[in-house]
ZAKOL-126519 format. One record per residue (C-alpha): chain; x, y, z; residue in one letter. Coordinates in steps of 0.25 Angstrom, whole numbers. Example, Ala and Ser with C-alpha at 12.3 -4.5 7.8 and 13.67 -1.06 7.14 Angstrom:
REM ZAKOL-126519
<A, <49, -18, 31>, a>
<A, <55, -4, 29>, s>
***
This chain:
REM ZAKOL-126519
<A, <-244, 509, 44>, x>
<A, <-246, 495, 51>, x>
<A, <-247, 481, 46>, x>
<A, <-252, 474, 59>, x>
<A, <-266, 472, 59>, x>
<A, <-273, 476, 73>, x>
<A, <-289, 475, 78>, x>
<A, <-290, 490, 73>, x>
<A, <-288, 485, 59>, x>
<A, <-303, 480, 60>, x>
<A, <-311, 485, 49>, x>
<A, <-300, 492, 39>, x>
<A, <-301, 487, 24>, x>
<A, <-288, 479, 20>, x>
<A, <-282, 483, 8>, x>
<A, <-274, 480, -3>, x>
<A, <-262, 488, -6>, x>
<A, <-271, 496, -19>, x>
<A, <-281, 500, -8>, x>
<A, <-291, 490, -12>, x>
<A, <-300, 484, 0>, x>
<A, <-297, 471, 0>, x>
<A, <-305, 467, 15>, x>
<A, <-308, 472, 28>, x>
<A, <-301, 467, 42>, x>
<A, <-312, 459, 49>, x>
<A, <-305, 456, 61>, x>
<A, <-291, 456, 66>, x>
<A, <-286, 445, 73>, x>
<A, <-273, 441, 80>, x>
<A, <-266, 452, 71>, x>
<A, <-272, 447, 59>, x>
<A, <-282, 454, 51>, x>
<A, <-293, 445, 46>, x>
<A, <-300, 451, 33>, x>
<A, <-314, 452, 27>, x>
<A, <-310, 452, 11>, x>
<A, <-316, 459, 1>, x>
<A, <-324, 451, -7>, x>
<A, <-317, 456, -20>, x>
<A, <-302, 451, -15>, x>
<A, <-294, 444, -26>, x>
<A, <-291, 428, -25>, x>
<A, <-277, 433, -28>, x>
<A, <-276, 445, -15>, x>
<A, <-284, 434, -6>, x>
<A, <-273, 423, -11>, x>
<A, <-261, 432, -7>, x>
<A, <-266, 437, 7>, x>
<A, <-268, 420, 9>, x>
<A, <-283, 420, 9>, x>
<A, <-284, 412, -3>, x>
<A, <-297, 402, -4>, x>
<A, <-301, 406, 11>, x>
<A, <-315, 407, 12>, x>
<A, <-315, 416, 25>, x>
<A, <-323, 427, 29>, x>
<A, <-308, 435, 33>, x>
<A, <-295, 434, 30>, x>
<A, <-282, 435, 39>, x>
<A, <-273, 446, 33>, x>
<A, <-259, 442, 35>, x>
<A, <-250, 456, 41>, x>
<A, <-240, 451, 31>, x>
<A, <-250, 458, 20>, x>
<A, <-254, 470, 25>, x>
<A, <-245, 482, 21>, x>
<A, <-252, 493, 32>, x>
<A, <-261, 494, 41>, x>
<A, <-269, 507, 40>, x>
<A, <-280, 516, 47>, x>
<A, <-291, 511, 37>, x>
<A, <-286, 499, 31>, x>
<A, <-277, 485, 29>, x>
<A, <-267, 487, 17>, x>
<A, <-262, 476, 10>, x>
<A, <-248, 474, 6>, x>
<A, <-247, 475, -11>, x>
<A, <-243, 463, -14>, x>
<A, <-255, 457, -12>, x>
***
């Protein structure tokens, strides 16, 4: 499994490390993913990945937070 985000990553759910959808990769730009959040995402989950009080329609997703990169989805690491 990867952790580098590429264009073909377009589309996958992003995950956390329970299995629970947490967003969708919008776009991927410059080797970053930039994410659609599920509208149920805690303050506290928002506030570790550093999207805090942004009032954005996506999100960058820092590689430092991914744990793998699969087939179908984005998984993020457990700590967070």
């Amino acid at each position: 499994m990867r952790t580098n985000i590429t264009g073909d990553d377009e589309g996958k759910s992003v995950v956390n490390a329970d299995g629970e959808q947490v967003g969708l990769v919008k776009e991927v730009s410059g080797g970053t993913a930039h994410i659609d959040p599920d509208p149920g995402l805690t303050d506290k989950v928002k506030s570790k990945l550093g999207w805090g009080d942004m009032d954005e329609d996506t999100y960058p997703l820092q590689e430092a937070n991914i744990d793998a990169v699969t087939d179908d989805e984005v998984r993020l690491k457990r700590d967070l």
